[in-house]
C-alpha positions as CSV (number, residue, x, y, z in Angstrom):
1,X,-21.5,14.9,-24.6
2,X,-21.4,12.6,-21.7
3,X,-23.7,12.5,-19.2
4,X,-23.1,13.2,-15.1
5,X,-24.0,9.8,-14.6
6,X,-21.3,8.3,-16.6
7,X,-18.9,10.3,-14.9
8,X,-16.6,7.9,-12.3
9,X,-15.8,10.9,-10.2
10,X,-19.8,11.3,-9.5
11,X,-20.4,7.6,-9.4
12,X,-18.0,7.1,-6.2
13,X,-19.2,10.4,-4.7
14,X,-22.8,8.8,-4.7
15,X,-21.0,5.4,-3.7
16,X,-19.5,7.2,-0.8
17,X,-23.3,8.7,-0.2
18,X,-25.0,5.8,-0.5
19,X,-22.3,4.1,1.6
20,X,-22.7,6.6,4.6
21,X,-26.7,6.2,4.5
22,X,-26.7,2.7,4.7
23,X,-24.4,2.4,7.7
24,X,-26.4,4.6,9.5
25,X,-30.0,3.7,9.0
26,X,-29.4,0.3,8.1
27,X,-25.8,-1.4,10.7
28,X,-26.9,-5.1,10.1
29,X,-27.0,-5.1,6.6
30,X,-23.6,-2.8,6.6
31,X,-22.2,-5.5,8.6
32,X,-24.0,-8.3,6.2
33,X,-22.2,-6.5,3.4
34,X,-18.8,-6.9,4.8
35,X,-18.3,-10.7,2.5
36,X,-19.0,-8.8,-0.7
37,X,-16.3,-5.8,0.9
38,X,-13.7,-8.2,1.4
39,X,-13.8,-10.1,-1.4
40,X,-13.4,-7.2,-3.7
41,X,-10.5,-5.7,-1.6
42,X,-8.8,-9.5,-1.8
43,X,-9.5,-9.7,-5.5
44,X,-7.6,-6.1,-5.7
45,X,-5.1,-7.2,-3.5
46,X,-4.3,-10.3,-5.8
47,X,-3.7,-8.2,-8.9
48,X,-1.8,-6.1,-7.2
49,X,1.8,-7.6,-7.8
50,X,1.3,-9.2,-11.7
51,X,0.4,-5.5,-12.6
52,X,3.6,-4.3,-10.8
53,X,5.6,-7.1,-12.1
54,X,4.5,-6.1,-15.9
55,X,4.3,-2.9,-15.2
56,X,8.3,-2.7,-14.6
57,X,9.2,-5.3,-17.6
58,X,7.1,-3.9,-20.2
59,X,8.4,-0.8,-19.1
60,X,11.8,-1.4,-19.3
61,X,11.6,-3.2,-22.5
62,X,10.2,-0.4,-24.4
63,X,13.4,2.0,-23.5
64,X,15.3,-0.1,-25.7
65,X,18.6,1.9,-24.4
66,X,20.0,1.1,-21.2
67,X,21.5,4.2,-20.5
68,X,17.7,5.6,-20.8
69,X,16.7,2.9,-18.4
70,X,19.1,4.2,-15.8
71,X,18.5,8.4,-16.1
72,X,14.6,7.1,-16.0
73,X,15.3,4.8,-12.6
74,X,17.5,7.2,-11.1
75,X,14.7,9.9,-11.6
76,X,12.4,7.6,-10.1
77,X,14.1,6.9,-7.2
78,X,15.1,10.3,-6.5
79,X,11.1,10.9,-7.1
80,X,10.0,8.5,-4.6
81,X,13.0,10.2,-1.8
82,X,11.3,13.5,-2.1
83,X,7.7,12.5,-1.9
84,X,8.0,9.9,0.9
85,X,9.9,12.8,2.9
86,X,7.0,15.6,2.2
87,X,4.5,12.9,3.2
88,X,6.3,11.9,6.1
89,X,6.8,15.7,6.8
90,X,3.5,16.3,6.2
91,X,2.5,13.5,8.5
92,X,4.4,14.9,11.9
93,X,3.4,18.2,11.1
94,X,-0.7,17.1,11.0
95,X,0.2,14.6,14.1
96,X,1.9,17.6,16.2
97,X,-1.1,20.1,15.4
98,X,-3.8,17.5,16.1
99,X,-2.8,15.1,18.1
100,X,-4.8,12.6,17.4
101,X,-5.4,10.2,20.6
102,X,-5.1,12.7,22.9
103,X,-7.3,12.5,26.1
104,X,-7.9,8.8,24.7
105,X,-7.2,6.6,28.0
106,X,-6.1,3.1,26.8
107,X,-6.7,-0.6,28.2
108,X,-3.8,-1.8,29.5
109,X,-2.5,-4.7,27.1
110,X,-0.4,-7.3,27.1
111,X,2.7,-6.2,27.0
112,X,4.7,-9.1,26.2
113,X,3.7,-8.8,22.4
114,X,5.7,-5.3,22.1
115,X,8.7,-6.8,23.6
116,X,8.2,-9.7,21.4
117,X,8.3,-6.5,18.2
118,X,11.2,-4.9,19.9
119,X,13.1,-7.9,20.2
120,X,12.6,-8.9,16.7
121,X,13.5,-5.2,15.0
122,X,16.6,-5.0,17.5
123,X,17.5,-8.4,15.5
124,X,17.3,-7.0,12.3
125,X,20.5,-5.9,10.7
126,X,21.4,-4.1,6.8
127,X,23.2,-7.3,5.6
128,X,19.7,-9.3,6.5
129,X,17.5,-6.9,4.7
130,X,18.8,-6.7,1.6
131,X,19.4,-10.5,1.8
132,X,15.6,-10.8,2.3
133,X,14.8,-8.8,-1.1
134,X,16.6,-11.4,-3.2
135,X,13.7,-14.0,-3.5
136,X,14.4,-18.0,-2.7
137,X,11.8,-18.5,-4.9
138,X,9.8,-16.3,-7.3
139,X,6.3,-17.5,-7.2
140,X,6.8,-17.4,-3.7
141,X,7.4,-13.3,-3.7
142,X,4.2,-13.4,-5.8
143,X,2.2,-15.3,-3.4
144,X,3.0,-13.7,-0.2
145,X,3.1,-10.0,-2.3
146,X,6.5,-9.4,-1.2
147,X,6.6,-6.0,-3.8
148,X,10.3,-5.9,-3.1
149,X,11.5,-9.1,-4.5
150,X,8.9,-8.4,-7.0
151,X,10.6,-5.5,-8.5
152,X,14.2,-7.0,-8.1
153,X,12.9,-9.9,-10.1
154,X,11.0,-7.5,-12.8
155,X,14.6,-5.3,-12.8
């Protein structure tokens, strides 16, 4: 029988624990700690798009039968359309109840960087964006984690 200890569920509950406690009582070595932080979430980050890549390929490859491929990628597709609605449902429904920054009164800032954003997604056009999933160059999708060009190139 394994023990409570062992259990990962219970390890990052008394992570989480541990993590709260230390922030509290302890803020300079919380913010001290923020090196070892980020250099775990960059060496997740990194692994992120070979796992993806491999994922797909091996994946793939062990269907063997391309009309398999297709039923499963269709499925998956029409997977990922349903659950991005209900979370984006799910999302305006918890914004509209809570309304979270409300009574928050914001610094006025520069305003010249949104128009900047605006300018740049007014721009932006079909034709361009599914011209920028084909990669120029592949380990350039890798490197800048481009997940999109990643899983054209894995396809």
């Amino acid at each position: 029988m394994k023990s409570i200890l062992s259990n990962l569920t219970f390890q990052v509950i008394i992570a989480i624990i541990i993590g709260i406690f230390v922030g509290t009582y302890f803020p300079e070595f919380a913010s001290t700690a923020k090196l070892i932080s980020q250099g775990f979430i960059n060496l997740i980050s990194m692994l992120i798009a070979p796992i993806i890549f491999f994922t797909i390929v091996l994946g793939i490859a062990h269907m063997g039968d391309m009309k398999k491929v297709g039923r499963v990628g269709g499925k998956a597709l029409l997977y990922f359309e349903i659950v991005s609605t209900v979370a984006i449902a799910v999302g305006l429904l918890v914004a509209n109840v809570l309304k979270p920054g409300a009574g928050v009164i914001a610094k006025a800032g520069d305003a010249s960087k949104i128009s900047g954003y605006a300018a740049q997604a007014k721009d932006m056009n079909w034709a361009e964006f599914f011209l920028h999933i084909i990669p120029h160059n592949v380990i350039a999708a890798f490197a800048e984690g481009n997940i999109l060009q990643i899983l054209l190139f894995a396809i």
